[in-house]
N, CA, C and O of each residue as an XYZ file, in Angstrom:
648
protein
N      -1.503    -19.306      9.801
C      -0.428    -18.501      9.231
C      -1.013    -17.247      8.577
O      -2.094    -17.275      7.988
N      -0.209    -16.067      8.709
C      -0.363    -14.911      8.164
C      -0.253    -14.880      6.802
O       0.394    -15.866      6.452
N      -0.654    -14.062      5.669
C      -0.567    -13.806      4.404
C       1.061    -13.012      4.703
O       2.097    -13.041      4.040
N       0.797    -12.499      5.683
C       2.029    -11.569      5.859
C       3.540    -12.345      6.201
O       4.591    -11.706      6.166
N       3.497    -13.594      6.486
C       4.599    -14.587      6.908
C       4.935    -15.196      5.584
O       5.915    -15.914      5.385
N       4.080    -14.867      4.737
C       4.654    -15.914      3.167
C       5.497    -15.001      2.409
O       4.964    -14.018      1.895
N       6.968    -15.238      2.250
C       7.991    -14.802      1.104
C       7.386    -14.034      0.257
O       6.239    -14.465      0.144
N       7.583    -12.903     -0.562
C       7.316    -12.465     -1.755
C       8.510    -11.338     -1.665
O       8.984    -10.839     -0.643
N       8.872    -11.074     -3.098
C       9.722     -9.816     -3.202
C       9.147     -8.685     -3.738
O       8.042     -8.622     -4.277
N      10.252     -7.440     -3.504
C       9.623     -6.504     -4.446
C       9.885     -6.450     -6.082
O      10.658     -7.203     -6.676
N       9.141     -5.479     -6.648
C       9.565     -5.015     -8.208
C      10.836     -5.465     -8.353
O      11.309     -6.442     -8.934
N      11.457     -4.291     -7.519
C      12.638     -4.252     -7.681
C      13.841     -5.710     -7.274
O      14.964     -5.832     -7.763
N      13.476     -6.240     -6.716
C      13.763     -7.695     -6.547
C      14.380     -7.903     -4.998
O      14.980     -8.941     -4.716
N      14.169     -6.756     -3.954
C      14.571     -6.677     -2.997
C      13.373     -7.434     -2.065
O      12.220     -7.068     -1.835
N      14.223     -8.811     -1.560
C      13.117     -9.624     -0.422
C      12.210     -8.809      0.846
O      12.761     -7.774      1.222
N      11.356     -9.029      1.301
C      10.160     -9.022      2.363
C       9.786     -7.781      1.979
O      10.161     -6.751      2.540
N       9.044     -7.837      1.023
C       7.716     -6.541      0.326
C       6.768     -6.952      1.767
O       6.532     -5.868      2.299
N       6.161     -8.029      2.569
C       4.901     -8.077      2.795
C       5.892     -7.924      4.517
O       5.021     -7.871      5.385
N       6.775     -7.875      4.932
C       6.946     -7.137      5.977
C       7.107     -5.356      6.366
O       7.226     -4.770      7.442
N       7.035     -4.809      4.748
C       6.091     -3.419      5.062
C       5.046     -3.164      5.674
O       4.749     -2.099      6.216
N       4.394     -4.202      5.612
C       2.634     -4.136      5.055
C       2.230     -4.956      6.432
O       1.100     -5.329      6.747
N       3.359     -5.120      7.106
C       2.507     -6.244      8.339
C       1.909     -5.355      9.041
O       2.263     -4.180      9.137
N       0.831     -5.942      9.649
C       0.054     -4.709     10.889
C      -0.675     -3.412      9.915
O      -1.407     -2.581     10.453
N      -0.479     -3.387      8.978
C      -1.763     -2.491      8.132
C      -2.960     -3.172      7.449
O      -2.665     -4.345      7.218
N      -3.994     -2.918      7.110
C      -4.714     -3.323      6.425
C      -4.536     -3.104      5.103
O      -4.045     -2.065      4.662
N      -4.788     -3.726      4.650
C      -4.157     -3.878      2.656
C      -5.507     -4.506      1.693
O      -6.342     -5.361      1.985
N      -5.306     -3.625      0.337
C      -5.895     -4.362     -0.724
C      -4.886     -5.088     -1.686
O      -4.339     -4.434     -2.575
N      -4.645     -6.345     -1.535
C      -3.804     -7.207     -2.516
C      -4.921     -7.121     -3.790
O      -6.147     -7.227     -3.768
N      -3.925     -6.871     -4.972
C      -4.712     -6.623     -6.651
C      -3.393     -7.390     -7.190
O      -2.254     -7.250     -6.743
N      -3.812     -8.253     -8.280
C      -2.945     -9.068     -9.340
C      -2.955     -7.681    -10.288
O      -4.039     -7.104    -10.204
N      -2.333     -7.257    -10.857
C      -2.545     -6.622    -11.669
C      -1.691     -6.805    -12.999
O      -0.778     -7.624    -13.103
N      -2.182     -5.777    -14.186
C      -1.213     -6.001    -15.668
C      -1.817     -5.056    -16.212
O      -2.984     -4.682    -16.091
N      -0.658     -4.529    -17.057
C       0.073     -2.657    -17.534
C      -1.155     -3.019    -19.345
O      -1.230     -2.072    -20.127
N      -1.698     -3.961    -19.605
C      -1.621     -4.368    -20.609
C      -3.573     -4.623    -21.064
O      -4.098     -5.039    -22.097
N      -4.111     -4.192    -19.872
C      -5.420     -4.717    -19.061
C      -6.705     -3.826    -19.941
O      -6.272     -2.725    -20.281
N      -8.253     -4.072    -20.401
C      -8.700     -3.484    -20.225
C      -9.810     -2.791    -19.096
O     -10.810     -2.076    -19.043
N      -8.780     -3.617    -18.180
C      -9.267     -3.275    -16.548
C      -8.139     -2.569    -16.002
O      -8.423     -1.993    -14.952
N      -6.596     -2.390    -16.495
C      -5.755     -1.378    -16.161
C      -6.094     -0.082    -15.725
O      -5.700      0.220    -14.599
N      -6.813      0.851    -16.440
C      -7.570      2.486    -15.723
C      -7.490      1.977    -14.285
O      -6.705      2.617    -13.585
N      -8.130      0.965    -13.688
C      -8.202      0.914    -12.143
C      -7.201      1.290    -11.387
O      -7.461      1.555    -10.213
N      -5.689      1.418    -11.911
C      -4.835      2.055    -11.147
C      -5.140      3.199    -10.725
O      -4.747      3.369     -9.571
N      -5.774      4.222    -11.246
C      -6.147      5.338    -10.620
C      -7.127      5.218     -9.712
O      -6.902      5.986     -8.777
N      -8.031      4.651     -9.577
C      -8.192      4.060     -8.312
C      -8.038      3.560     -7.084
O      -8.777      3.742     -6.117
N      -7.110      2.956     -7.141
C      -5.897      1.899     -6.711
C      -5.218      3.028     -5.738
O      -5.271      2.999     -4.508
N      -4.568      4.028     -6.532
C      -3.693      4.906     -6.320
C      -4.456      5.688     -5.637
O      -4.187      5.679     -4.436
N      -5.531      6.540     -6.024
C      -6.764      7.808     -4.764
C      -7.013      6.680     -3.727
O      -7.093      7.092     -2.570
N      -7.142      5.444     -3.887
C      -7.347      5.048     -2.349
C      -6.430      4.611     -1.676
O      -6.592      4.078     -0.578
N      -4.926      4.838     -2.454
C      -3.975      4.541     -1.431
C      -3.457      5.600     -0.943
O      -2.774      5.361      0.053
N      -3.510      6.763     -1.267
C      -3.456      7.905     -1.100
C      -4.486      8.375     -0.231
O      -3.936      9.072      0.622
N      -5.453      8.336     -0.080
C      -6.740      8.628      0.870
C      -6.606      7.925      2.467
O      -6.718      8.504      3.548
N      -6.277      6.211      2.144
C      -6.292      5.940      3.425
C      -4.672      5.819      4.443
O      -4.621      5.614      5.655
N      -3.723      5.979      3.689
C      -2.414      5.312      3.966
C      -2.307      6.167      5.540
O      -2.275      5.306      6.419
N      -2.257      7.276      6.011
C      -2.519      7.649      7.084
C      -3.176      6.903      8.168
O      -2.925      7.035      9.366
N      -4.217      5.941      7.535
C      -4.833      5.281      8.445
C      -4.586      3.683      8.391
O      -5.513      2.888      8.544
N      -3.069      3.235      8.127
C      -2.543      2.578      7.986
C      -3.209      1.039      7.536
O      -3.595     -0.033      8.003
N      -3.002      1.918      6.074
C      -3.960      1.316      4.983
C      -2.995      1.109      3.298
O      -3.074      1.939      2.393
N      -2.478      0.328      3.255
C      -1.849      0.545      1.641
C      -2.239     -0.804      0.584
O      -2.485     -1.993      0.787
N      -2.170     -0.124     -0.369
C      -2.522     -1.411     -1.742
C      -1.345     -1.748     -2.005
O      -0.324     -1.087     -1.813
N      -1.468     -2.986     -2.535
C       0.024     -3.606     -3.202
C      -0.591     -4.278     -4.130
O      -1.648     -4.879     -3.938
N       0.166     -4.220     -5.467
C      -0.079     -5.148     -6.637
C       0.591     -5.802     -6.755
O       1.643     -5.726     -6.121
N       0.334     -6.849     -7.675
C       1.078     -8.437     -7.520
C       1.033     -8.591     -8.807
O      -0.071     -9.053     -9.096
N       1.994     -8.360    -10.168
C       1.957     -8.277    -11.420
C       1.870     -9.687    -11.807
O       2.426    -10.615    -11.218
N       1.182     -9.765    -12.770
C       1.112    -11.207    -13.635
C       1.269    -10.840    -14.733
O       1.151     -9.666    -15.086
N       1.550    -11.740    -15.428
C       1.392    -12.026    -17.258
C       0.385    -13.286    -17.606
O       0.122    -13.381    -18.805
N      -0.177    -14.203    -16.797
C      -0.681    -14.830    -16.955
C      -2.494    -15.029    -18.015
O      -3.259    -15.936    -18.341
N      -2.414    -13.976    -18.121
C      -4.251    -13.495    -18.204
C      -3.950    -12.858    -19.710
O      -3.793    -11.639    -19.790
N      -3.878    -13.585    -20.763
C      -3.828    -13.353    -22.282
C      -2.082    -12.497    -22.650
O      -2.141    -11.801    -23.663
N      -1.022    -12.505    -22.126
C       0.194    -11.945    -22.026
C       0.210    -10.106    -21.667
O       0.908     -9.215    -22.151
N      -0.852    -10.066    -20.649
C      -0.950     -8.601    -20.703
C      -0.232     -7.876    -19.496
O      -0.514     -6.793    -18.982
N       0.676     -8.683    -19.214
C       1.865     -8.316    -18.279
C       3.341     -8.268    -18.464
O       4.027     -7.896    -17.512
N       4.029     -8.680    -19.839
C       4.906     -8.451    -20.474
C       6.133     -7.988    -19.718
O       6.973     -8.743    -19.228
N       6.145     -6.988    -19.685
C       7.282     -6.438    -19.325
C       8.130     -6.474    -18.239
O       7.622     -6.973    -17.234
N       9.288     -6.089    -18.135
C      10.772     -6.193    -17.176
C      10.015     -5.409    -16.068
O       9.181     -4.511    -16.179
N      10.506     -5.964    -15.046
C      10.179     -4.913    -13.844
C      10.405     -3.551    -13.555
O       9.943     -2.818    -12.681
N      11.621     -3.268    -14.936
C      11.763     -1.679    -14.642
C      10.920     -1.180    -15.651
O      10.407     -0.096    -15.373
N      10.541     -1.814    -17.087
C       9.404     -1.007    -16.984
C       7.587     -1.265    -16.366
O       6.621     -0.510    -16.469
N       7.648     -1.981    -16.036
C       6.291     -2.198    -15.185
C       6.195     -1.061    -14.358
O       5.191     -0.373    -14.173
N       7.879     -0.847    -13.635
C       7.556      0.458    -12.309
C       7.621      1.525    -13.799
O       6.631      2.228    -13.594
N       7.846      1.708    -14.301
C       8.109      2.905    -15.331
C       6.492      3.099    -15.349
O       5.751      3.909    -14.794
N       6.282      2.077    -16.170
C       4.855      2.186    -16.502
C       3.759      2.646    -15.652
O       2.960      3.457    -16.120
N       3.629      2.213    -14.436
C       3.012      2.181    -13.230
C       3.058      3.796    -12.115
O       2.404      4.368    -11.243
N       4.601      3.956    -13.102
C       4.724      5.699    -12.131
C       4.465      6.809    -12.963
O       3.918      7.806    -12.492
N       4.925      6.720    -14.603
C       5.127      7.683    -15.189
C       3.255      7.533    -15.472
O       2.728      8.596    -15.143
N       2.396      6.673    -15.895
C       1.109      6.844    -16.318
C       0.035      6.873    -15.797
O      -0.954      7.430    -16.273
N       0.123      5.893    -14.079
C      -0.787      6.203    -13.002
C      -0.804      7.126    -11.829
O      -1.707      7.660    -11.184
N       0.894      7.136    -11.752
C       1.770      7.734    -10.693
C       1.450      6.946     -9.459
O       1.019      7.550     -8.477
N       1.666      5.340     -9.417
C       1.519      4.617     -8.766
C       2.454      4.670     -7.422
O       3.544      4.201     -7.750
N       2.468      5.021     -6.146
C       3.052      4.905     -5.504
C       2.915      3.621     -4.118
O       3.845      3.293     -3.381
N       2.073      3.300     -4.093
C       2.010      2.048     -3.564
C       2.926      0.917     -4.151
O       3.309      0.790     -5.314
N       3.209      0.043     -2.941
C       4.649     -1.341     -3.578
C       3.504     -2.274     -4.696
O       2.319     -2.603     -4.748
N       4.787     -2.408     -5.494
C       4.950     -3.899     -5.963
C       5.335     -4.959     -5.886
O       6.560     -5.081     -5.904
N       4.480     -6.220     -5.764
C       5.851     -7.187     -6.007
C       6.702     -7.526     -7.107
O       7.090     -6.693     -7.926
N       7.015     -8.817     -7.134
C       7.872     -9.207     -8.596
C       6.604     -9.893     -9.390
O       5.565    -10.341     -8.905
N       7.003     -9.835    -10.702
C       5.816    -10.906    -10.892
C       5.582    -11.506    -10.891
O       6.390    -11.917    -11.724
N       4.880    -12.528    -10.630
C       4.397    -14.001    -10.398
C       3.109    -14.391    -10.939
O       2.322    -13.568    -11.409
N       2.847    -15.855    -10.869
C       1.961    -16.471    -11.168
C       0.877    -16.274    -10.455
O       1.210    -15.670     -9.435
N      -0.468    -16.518    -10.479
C      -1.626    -16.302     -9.627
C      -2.467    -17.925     -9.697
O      -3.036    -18.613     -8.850
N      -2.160    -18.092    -11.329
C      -2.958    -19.616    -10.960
C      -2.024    -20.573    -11.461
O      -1.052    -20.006    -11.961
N      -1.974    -21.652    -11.501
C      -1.465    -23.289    -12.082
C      -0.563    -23.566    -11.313
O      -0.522    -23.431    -10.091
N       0.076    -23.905    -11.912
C       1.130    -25.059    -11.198
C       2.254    -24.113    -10.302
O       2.732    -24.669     -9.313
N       2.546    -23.189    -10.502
C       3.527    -22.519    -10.722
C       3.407    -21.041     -9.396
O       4.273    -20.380     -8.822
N       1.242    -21.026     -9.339
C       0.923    -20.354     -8.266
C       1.950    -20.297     -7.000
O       2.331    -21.183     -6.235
N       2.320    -18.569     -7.098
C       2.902    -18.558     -6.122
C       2.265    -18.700     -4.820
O       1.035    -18.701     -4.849
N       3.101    -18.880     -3.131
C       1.793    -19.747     -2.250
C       1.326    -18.318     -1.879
O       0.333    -18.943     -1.507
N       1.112    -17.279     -1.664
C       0.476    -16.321     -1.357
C      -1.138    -16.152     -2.040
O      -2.205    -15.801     -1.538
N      -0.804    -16.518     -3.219
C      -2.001    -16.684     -3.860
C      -2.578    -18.015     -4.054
O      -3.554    -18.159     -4.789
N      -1.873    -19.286     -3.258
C      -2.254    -20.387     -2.672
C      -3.285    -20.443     -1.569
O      -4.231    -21.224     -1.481
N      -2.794    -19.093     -0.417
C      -3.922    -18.780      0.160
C      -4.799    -18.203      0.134
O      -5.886    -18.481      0.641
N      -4.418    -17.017     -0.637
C      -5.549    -16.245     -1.190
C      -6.781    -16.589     -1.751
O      -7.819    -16.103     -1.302
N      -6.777    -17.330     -2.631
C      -7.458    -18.394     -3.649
C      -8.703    -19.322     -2.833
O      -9.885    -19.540     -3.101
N      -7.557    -19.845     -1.416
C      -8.648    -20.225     -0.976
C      -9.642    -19.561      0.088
O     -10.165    -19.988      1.118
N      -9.683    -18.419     -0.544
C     -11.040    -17.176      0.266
C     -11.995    -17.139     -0.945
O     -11.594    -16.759     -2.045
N     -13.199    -17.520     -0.738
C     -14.642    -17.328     -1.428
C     -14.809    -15.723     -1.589
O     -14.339    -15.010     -0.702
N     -15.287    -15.297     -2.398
C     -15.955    -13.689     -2.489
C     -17.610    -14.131     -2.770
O     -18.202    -15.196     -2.947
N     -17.911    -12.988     -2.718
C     -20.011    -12.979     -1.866
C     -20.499    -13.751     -2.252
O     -21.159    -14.553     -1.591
N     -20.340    -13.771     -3.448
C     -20.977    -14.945     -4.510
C     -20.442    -16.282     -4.801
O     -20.632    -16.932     -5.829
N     -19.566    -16.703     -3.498
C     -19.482    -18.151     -3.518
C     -18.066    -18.768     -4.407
O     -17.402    -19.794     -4.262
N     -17.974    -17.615     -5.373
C     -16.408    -18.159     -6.079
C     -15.135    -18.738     -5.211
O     -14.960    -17.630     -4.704
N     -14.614    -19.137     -4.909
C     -13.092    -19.626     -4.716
C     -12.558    -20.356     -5.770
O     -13.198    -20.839     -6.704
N     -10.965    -20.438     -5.523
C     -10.228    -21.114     -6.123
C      -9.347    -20.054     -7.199
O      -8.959    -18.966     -6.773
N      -9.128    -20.402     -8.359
C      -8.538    -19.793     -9.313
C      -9.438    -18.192     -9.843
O     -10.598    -17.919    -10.152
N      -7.865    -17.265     -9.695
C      -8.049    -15.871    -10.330
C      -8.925    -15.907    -11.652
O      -8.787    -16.903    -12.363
N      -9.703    -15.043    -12.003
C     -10.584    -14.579    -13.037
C      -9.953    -14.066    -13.703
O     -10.048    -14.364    -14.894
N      -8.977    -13.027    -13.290
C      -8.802    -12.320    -14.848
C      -7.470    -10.767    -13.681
O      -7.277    -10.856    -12.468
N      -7.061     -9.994    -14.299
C      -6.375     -9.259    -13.832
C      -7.117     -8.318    -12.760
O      -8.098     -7.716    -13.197
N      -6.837     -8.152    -11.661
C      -6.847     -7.051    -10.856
C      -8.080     -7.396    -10.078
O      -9.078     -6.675    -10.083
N      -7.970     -8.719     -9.289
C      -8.997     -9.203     -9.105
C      -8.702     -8.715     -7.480
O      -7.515     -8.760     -7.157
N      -9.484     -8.342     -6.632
C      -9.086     -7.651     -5.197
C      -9.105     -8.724     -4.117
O      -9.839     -9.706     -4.227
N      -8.217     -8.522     -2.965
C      -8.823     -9.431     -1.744
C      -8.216     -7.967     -0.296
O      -7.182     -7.300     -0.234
N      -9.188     -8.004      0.423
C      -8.935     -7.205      1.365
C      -8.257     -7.781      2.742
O      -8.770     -8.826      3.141
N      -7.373     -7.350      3.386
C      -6.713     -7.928      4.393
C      -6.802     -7.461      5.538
O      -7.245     -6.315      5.616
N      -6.506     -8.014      6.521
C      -6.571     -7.204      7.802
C      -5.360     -6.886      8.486
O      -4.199     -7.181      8.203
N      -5.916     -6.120      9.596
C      -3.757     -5.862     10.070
C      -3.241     -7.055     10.380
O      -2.116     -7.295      9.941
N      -3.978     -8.157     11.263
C      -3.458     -9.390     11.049
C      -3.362    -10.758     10.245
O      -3.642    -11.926     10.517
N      -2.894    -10.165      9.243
C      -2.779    -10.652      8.035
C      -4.063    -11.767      7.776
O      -3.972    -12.538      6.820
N      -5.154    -11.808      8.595
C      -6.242    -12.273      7.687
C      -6.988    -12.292      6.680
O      -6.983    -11.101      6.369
N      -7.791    -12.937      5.760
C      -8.254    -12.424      4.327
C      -9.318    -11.903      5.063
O      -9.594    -12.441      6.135
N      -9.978    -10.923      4.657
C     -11.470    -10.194      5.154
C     -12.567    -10.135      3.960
O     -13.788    -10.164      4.108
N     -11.966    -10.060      2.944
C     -13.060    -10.112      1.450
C     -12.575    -10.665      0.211
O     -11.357    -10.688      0.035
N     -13.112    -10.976     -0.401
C     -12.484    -11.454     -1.848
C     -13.805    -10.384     -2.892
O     -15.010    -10.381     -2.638
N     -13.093     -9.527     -4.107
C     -13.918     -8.770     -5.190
C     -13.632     -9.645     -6.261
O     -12.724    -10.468     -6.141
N     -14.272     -9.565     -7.250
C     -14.078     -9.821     -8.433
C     -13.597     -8.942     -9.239
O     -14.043     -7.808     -9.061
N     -12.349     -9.152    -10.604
C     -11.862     -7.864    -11.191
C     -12.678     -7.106    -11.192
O     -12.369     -6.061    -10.619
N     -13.896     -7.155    -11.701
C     -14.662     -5.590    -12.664
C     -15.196     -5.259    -11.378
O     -16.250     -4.629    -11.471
N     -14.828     -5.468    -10.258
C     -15.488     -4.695     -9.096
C     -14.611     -3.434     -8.738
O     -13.617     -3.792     -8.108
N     -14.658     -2.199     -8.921
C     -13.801     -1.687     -9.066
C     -13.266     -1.015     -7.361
O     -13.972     -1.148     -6.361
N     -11.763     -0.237     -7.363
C     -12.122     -0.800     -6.150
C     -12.269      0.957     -5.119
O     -11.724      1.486     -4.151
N     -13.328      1.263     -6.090
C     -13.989      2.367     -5.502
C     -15.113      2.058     -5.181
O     -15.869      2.983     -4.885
N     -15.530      0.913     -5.135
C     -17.000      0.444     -5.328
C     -17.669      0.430     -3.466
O     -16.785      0.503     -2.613
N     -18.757      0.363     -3.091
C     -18.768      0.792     -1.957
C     -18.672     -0.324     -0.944
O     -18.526     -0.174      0.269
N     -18.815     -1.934     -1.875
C     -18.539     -2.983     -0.921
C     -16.988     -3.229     -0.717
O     -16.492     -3.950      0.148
N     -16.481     -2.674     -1.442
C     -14.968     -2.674     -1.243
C     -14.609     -1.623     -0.333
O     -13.858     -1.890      0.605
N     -14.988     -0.632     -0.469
C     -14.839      0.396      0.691
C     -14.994      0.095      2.166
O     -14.275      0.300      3.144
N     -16.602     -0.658      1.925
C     -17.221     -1.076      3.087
C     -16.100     -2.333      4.223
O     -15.870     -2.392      5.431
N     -15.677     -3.138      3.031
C     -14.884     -4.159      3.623
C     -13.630     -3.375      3.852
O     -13.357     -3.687      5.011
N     -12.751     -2.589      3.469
C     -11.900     -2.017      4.074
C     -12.062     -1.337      5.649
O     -11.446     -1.679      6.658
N     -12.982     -0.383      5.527
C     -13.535      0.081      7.207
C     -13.501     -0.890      7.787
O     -12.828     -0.831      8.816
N     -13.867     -1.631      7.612
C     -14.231     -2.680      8.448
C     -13.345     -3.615      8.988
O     -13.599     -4.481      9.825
N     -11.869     -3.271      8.221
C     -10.478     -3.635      9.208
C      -9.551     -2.845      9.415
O      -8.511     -3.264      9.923
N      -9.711     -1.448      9.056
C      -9.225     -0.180      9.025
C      -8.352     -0.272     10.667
O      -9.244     -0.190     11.511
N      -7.083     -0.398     11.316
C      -7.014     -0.147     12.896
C      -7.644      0.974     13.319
O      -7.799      1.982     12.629
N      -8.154      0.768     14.874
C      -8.437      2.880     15.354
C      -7.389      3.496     15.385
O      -7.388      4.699     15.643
């Protein structure tokens, strides 16, 4: 099964966010407005902006889970997210990333290892996994990997379509 076949909504609460995204390559990020790993939206944002032509977009997946640093209503999350990063890449709604409650997207996600052998449960906010156009996982980062970093780059090319 595809990452891209599992339910999720948007921000805005309108169903199949991840049938935008089918057939592109994507960086899925948990993210939270509340973070001192938040700055990475500008990141986030120059590389969704850089590659989206090459049918390439980020999507964040808001949590509150990670010390309450996701708080807020979905209208201001997009508030937050447009007026201070000028985030234009989708959101989903927010959801859980780990326990009981893990939504299944990040059921599968979770179970992709990154370089160093981790799987299982999210670390902390804005933790990356790279996808392919067919909705395969291709990498798992760790948050503080930021995602200008060049193994993140590297793993993007590397499912980029021609």
């Amino acid at each position: 099964m595809s990452v891209f076949d599992i339910p999720i909504s948007r921000l805005d609460g309108k169903a199949g966010l991840l049938d935008d995204v089918r057939g592109r390559a994507a960086l899925f990020v948990n993210v939270a407005s509340r973070c001192g790993l938040t700055p990475q939206y500008t990141a986030l944002e120059a590389l969704h902006e850089q590659l989206q032509d090459r049918s390439f977009t980020v999507v964040g997946f808001p949590c509150n889970q990670f010390m309450g640093q996701e708080p807020g209503s979905p209208e201001e999350i997009a508030q937050f997210c447009s007026v201070t990063y000028g985030v234009t890449f989708p959101l989903s709604e927010k959801i859980d990333v780990n326990g009981d409650d893990r939504h299944p997207l990040y059921e599968k996600l979770t179970a992709t290892a990154d370089s160093r052998g981790h799987q299982g449960d999210i670390r902390w906010n804005f933790e990356k996994f790279v996808i392919a156009p067919d909705g395969s996982i291709a990498a798992r980062f760790d948050p503080r990997t930021t995602p200008d970093d060049p193994a993140v780059l590297k793993a993007i090319e590397a499912v980029l379509p021609n």
